[in-house]
RODREN-450535 format. One record per residue (C-alpha): residue number from 0; residue in one letter; y, x, z. Coordinates in steps of 0.25 Angstrom, whole numbers, plus 5000, padded with zeros to 4 digits. Each point is the difference from the previous one (the first is absolute). Layout:
<sites>
+------+------+------+------+------+
: resi : resn :   yy :   xx :   zz :
+------+------+------+------+------+
:  NUM :    A :    Y :    X :    Z :
...
+------+------+------+------+------+
</sites>
This chain:
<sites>
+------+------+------+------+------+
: resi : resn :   yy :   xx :   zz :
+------+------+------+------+------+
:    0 :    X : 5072 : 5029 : 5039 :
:    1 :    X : 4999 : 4999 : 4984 :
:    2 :    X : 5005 : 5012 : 4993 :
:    3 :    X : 5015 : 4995 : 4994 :
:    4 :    X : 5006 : 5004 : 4987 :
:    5 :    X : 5012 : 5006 : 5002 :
:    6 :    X : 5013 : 5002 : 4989 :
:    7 :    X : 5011 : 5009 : 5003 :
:    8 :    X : 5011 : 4989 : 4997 :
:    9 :    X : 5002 : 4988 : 5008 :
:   10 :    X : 5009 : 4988 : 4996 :
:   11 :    X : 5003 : 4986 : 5007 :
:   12 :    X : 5009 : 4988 : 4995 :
:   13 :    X : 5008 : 4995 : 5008 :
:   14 :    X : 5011 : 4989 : 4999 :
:   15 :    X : 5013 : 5003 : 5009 :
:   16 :    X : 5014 : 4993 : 5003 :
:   17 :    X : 5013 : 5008 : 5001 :
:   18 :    X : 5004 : 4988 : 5012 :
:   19 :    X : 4990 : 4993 : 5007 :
:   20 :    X : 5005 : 4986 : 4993 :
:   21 :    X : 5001 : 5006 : 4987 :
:   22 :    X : 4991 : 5001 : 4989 :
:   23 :    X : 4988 : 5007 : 5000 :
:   24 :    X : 4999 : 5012 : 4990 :
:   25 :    X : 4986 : 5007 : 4994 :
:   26 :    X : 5001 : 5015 : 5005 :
:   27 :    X : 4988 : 5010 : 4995 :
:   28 :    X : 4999 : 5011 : 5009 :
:   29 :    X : 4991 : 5013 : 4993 :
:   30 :    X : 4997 : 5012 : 5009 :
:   31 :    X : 4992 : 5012 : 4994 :
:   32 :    X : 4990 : 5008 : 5011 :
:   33 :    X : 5002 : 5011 : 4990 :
:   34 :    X : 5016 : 5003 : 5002 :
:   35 :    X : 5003 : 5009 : 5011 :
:   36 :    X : 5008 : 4991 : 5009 :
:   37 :    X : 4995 : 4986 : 4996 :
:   38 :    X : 5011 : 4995 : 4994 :
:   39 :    X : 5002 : 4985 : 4998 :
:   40 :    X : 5005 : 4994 : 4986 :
:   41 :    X : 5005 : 4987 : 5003 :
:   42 :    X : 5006 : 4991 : 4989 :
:   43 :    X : 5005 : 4984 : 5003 :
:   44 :    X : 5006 : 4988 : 4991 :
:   45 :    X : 4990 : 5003 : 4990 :
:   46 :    X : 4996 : 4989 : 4990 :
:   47 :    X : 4988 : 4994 : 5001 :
:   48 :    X : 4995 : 5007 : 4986 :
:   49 :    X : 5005 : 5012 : 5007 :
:   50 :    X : 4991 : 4996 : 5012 :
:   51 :    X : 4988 : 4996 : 4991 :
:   52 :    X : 4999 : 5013 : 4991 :
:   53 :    X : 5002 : 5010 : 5012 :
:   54 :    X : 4988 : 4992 : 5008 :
:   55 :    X : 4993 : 5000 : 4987 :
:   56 :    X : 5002 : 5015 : 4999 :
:   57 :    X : 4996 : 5002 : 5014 :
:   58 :    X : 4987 : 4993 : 4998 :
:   59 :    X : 4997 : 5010 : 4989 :
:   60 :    X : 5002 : 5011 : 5008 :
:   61 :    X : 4991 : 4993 : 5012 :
:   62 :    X : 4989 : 5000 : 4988 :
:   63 :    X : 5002 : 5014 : 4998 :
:   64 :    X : 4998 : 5004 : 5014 :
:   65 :    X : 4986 : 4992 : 5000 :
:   66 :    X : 5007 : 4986 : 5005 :
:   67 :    X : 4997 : 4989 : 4993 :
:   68 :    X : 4986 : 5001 : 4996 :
:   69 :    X : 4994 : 4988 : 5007 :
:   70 :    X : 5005 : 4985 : 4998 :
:   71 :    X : 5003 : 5000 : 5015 :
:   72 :    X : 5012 : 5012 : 4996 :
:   73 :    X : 5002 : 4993 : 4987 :
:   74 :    X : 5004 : 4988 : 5008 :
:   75 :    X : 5008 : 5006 : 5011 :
:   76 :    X : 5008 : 5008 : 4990 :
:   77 :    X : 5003 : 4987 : 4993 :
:   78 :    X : 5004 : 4993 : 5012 :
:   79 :    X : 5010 : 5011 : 5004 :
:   80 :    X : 5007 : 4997 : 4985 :
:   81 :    X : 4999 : 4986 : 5000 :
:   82 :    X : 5006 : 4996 : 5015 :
:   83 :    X : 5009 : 5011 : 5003 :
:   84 :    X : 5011 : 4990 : 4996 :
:   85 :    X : 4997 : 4992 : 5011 :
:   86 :    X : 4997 : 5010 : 5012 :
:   87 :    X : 5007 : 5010 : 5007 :
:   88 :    X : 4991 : 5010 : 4999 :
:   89 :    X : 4986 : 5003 : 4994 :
:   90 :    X : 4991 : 5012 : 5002 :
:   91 :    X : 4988 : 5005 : 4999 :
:   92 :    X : 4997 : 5008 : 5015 :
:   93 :    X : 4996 : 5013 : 5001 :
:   94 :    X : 4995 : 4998 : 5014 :
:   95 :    X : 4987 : 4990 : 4997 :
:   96 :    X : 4987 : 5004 : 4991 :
:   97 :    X : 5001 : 4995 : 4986 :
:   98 :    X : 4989 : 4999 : 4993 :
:   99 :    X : 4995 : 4991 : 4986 :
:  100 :    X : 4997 : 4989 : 5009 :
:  101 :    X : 5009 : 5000 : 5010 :
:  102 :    X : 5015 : 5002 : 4998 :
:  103 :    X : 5012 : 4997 : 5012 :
:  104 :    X : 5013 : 4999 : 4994 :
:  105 :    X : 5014 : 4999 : 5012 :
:  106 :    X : 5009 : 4989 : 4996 :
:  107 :    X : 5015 : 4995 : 5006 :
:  108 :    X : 5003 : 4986 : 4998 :
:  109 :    X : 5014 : 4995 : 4996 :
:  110 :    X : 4999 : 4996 : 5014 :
:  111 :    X : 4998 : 5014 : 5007 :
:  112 :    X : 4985 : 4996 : 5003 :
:  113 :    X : 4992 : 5012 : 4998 :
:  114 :    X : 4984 : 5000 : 4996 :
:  115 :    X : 4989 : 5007 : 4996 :
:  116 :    X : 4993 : 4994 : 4990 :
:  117 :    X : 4986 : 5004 : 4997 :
:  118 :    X : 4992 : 4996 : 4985 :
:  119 :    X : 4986 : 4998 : 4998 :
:  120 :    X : 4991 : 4994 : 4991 :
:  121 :    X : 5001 : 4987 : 5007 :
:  122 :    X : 5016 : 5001 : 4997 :
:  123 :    X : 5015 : 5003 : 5009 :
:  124 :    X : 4999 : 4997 : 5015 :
:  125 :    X : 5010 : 5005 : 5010 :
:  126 :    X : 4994 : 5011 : 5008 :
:  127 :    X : 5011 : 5000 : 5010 :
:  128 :    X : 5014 : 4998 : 5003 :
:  129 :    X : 5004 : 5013 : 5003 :
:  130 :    X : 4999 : 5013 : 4990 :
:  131 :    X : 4990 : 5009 : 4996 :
:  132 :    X : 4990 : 4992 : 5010 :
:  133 :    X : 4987 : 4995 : 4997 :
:  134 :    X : 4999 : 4992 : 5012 :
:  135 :    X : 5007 : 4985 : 5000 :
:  136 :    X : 5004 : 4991 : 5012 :
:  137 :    X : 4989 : 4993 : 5004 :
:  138 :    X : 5009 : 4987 : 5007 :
:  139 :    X : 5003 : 4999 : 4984 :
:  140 :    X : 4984 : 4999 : 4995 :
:  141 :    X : 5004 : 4988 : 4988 :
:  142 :    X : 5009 : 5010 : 4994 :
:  143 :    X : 4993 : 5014 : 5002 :
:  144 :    X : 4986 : 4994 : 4995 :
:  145 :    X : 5006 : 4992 : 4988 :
:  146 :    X : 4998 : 5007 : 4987 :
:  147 :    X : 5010 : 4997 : 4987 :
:  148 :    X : 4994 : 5001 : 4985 :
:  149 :    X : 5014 : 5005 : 4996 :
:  150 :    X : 5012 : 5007 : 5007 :
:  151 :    X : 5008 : 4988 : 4997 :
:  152 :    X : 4992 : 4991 : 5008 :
:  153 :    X : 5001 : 5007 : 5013 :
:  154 :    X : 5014 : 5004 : 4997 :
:  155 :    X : 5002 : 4984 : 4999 :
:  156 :    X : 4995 : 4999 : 5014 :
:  157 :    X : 5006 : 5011 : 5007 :
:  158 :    X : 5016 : 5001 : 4995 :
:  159 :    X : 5007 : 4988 : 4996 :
:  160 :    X : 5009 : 5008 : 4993 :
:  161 :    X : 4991 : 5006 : 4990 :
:  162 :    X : 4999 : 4986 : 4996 :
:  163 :    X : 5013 : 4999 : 4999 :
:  164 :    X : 5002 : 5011 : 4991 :
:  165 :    X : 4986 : 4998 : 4991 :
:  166 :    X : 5007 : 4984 : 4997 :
:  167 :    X : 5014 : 5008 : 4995 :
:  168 :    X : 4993 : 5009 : 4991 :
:  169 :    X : 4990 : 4990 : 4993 :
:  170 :    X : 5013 : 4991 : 5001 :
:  171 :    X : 5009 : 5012 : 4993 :
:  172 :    X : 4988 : 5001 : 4989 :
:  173 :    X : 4998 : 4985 : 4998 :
:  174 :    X : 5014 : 5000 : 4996 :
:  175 :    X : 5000 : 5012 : 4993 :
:  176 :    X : 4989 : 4994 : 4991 :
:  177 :    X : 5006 : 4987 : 4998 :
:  178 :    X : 5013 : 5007 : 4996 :
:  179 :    X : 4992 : 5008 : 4990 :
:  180 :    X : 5003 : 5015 : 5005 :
:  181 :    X : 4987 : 5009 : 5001 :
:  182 :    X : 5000 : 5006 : 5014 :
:  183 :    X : 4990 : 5010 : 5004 :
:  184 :    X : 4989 : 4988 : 5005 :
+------+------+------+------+------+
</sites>
């Protein structure tokens, strides 16, 4: 097994909904290995400049603990930015190798789906449905051997939703523009 880096904070986004019908809502969980009983700051209904400077905050501090020095991490770290508007949740495991060619990353859909998405050099595949696991379901071969250029493509395919929610924001920031306000684009 390769060697991995290890950082004494952890964070994952996440989007939840106070009613199973009602809207989701980003909530940032941050846990610190280094407090004596692991306490958990959580904070919801957090704008999404709110959302974007904390993530860009955490990527800095994943460059200070040695993450982020490949394309590979780069990317990942990027994609955990850009689409946590649209998932449920998105983490980098704990549980798998990382290395700079090989990074999984655990996802929930808006649907509940969960997967373990792997990035190479030769782009995003779904590595399986289940989390933490390298191994896919080999009755679903189109899906586990397909590989993505971007995040967004495979997102696309796998949760109709994230569509969904991709088509309001580019919507939201079409008419932004036309109306003349400067959004953070």
């Amino acid at each position: 097994m390769v060697p991995r880096k290890t950082m004494p904070n952890r964070c994952l986004l996440t989007n939840s909904s106070e009613q199973m019908d009602g809207p989701s809502r980003p909530l940032l969980e941050f846990s610190s290995e280094e407090s004596s009983n692991n306490k958990k700051m959580q904070s919801s209904a957090l704008s999404p400049e709110q959302i974007t400077d904390i993530l860009n905050d955490i990527a800095e501090q994943c460059a200070d603990f040695g993450l982020g020095d490949s394309i590979l991490e780069k990317e990942a770290l990027a994609a955990i930015r850009e689409i946590g508007f649209a998932v449920r949740m998105i983490s980098l495991p704990e549980a798998l190798p990382r290395t700079a060619d090989l990074i999984f990353m655990n996802l929930i859909t808006l649907e509940d789906r969960m997967y373990c998405i792997e990035l190479t050099q030769r782009g995003w595949r779904v590595a399986s449905d289940r989390h933490d696991s390298m191994n896919g379901d080999y009755r679903q071969l189109d899906l586990h051997t397909r590989y993505f250029e971007t995040i967004y493509q495979l997102l696309n395919v796998i949760s109709p939703e994230f569509r969904n929610q991709f088509a309001n924001k580019l919507s939201n920031k079409l008419t932004a523009l036309s109306n003349g306000v400067a959004e953070n684009i």
